[in-house]
N, C-alpha and C positions, 0 to 999 in steps of 0.2 A: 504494500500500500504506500503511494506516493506520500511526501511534506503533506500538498494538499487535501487528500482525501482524510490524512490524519487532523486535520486541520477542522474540516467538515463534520466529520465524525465527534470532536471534540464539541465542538459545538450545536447538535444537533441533540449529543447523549446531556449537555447542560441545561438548554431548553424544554427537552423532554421532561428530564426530574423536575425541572419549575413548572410545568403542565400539570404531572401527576400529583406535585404537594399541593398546586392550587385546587385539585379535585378531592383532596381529602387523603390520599396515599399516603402512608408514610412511610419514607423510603427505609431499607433494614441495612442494605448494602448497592454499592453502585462497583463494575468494574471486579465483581469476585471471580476469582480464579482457583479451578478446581484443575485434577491432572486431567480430564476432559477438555480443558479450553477455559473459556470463563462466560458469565452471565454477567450483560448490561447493566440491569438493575435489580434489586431484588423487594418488593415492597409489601406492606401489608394492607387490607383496606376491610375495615371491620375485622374478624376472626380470618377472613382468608388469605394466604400467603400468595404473593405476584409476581411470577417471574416473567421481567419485561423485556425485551426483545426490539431494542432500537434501532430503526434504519432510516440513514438522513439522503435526502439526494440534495444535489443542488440542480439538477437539469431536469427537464421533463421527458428525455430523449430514453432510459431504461425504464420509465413509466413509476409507480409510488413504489415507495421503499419494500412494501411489506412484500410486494411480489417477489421479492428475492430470499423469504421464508418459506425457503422448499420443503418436501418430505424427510430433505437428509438435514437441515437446519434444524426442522424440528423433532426430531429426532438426537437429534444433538441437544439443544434446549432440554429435553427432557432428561436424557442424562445427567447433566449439568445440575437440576430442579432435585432430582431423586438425591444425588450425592449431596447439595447442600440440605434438604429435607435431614437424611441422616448423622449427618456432622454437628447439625442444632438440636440433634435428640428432638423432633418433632414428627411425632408421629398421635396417626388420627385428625391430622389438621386435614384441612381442607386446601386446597391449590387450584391454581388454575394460571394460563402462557396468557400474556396479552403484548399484542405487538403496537408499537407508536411506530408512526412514519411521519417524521420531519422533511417537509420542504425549503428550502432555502431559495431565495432569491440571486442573482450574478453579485449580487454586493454583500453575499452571504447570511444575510438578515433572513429572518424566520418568515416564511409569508403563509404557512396553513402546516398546522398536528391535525394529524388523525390516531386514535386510540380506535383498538380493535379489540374488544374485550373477550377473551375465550377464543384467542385465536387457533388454538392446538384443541381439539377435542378428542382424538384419538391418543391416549398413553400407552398405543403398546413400544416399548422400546425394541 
């Protein structure tokens, strides 16, 4: 990933958590890292645990972010979910994947989030 997509990306995963605490989320972790990889962000909202799934574009040309949360993304997400699930000794909660897609403007400014609540509904790993 290029300077600028790291760039993009930074700024999209900031926005986003100012999205989700303006909705009420509270975030538990942002940027964890399991030996699977890592999760976005990890939030709570009421009793259920949220693991969030951020993807920023700045162009309209690969079309909104979340279309790039494939079968094997989320699939990966869910690993990710289970192993922090068990590291927090949480079990019996409730979960559920929701994907935000940040738009950016050419001057990188935020022009539309979208939250996709329950975007994963299949957990078979």
């Amino acid at each position: 990933m290029g300077r600028g997509n790291l760039e993009i990306g930074r700024i999209g995963e900031k926005a986003a958590i100012k999205f989700l605490k303006k909705r009420g989320y509270r975030i538990l972790a942002t940027n964890f890292r399991t030996v699977f990889g890592e999760l976005d962000a990890v939030a709570r909202y009421g009793s259920v645990i949220i693991f969030v799934e951020i993807k920023t574009r700045s162009t309209d040309s690969l079309g909104p972010g979340y279309l790039s949360v494939t079968r094997a993304k989320q699939r990966h997400i869910i690993k990710n979910a289970l192993l922090f699930l068990k590291m927090r000794r949480l079990k019996d909660v409730d979960w559920r994947v929701d994907v935000v897609s940040v738009r950016l403007d050419v001057a990188l400014k935020v022009r539309n989030i979208e939250l996709i609540e329950n975007a994963v509904e299949d957990y078979h790993v």
